[in-house]
C-alpha positions, 0 to 999 in steps of 0.5 A: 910842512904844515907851518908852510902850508900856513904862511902860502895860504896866509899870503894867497890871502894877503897878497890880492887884498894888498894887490887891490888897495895898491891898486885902486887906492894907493896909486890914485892917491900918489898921482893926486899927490904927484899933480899937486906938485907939478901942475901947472909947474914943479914946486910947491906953488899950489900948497902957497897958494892954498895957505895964502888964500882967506877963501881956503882957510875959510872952507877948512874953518866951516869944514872942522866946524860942520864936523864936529857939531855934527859929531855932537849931534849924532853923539847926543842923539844916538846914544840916546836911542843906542841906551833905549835899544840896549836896555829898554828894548829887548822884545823890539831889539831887532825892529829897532836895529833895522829901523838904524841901518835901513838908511843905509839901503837909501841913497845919499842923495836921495836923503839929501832931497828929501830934506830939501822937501822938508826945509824948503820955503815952500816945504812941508816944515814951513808950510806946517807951521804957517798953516798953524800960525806959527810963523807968517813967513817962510823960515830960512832952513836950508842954503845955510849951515843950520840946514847943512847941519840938520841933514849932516846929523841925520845922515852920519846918524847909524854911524855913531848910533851902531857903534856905541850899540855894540858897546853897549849891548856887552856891558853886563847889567850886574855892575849897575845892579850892584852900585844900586844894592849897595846904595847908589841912586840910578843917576850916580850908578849910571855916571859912575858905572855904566857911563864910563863903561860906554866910553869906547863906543862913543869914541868910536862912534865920534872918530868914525862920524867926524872923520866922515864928515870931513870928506862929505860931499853930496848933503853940505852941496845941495843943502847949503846951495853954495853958501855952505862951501866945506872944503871937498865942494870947494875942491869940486870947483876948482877942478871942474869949474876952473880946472885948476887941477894943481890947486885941486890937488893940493887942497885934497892933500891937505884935506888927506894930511888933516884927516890923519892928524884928527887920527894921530891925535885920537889915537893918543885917547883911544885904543883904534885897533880895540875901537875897529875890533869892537865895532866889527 
């Protein structure tokens, strides 16, 4: 009797959840995939015209390539700040924390403006370094892919800083102090015991901010001003400029199948299921 009760509670609990991504996203996702088909004829006329197009095939390059300079980036960054919150930091642990997820309580989009602020010709970055005599005209930091970049990084930042924290914070400190007893300097100590250690952080901190970055929308937008065209503005375009619902369709497919294939591949390198289990 009590192994039933078990198995009734686990489904009443299964079943909503399953219920609600069946719902919201699974079959969305089949009618995205059903008018990439049929719209505005039966076939697969829209996937033609999507691997004939320069124009495509130039918005996946420029999409594969913001992503993973961006996931360079956030890497080299946060596991610098992650390193100084988990070994440097103790007293300061929990400001520093919510210093990194306070972005989270800010809008997209209002990041995304504020460095239109910043870069902008007439921005306070320009205006600085002209007031300094650095410069004696305006830089060109935004409506191209540096400015696209620099926003990007800032934005998926505590996505690859929270990961690789965690990580961190249950490496025991032993291991380092024994390689240093037994004579290893405090460079080879940390490339050879403690960086290693930290690997599955920075995995997961780079699947979690590439994959992302594929789909991101809101920061290449207004940062790139139409220059920069990753391949969900170019989707935005095709189906609310030419309402080209098939073609539209048929680029968010193939966005989907390229995002499964970065995780079919990661997965041959890293352990997913450890990787969710260790940032949760």
């Amino acid at each position: 009797m009590p192994r039933i009760n078990e198995k009734v509670s686990y489904w009443m609990l299964v079943v909503p959840a399953l219920a609600i991504m069946v719902v919201f996203y699974i079959v969305p996702v089949l009618g995205i995939w059903k008018i990439a088909f049929t719209e505005p004829q039966t076939g697969v006329d829209n996937f033609v015209a999507m691997a004939n197009s320069s124009a495509v095939k130039t918005s996946f390059v420029i999409t594969f390539r913001v992503a993973a300079i961006t996931t360079i980036g956030c890497l080299t960054l946060g596991y610098i700040v992650a390193y100084a919150i988990s070994n440097y930091a103790s007293r300061l642990t929990p400001l520093m924390v919510v210093l990194v997820i306070l972005p989270f309580w800010v809008s997209v989009l209002i990041r995304s403006f504020s460095w239109i602020v910043l870069l902008g010709r007439s921005g306070i970055v320009n205006d600085a370094l002209r007031g300094a005599g650095v410069i004696d005209s305006p830089l060109r930091l935004m409506h191209n892919e540096l400015g696209v970049l620099i926003a990007m990084i800032h934005v998926m930042l505590p996505f690859a800083i929270l990961p690789m924290l965690t990580n961190m914070r249950g490496i025991s400190g032993a291991y380092v102090q024994a390689a240093r007893s037994l004579g290893a300097g405090e460079w080879t100590a940390f490339r050879q015991v403690y960086f290693p250690q930290t690997l599955p952080g920075v995995m997961s901190g780079a699947l979690l901010v590439f994959v992302l970055s594929l789909g991101f929308f809101v920061t290449p937008a207004l940062l790139g001003g139409g220059r920069v065209l990753m391949i969900s503005e170019y989707i935005t375009y095709q189906i609310q400029e030419f309402l080209n619902w098939g073609l539209g369709s048929a680029l968010s497919v193939g966005l989907l199948v390229a995002t499964a294939l970065v995780l079919l591949i990661a997965a041959r390198f890293v352990n997913l299921r450890a990787a969710l289990l260790e940032r949760k």
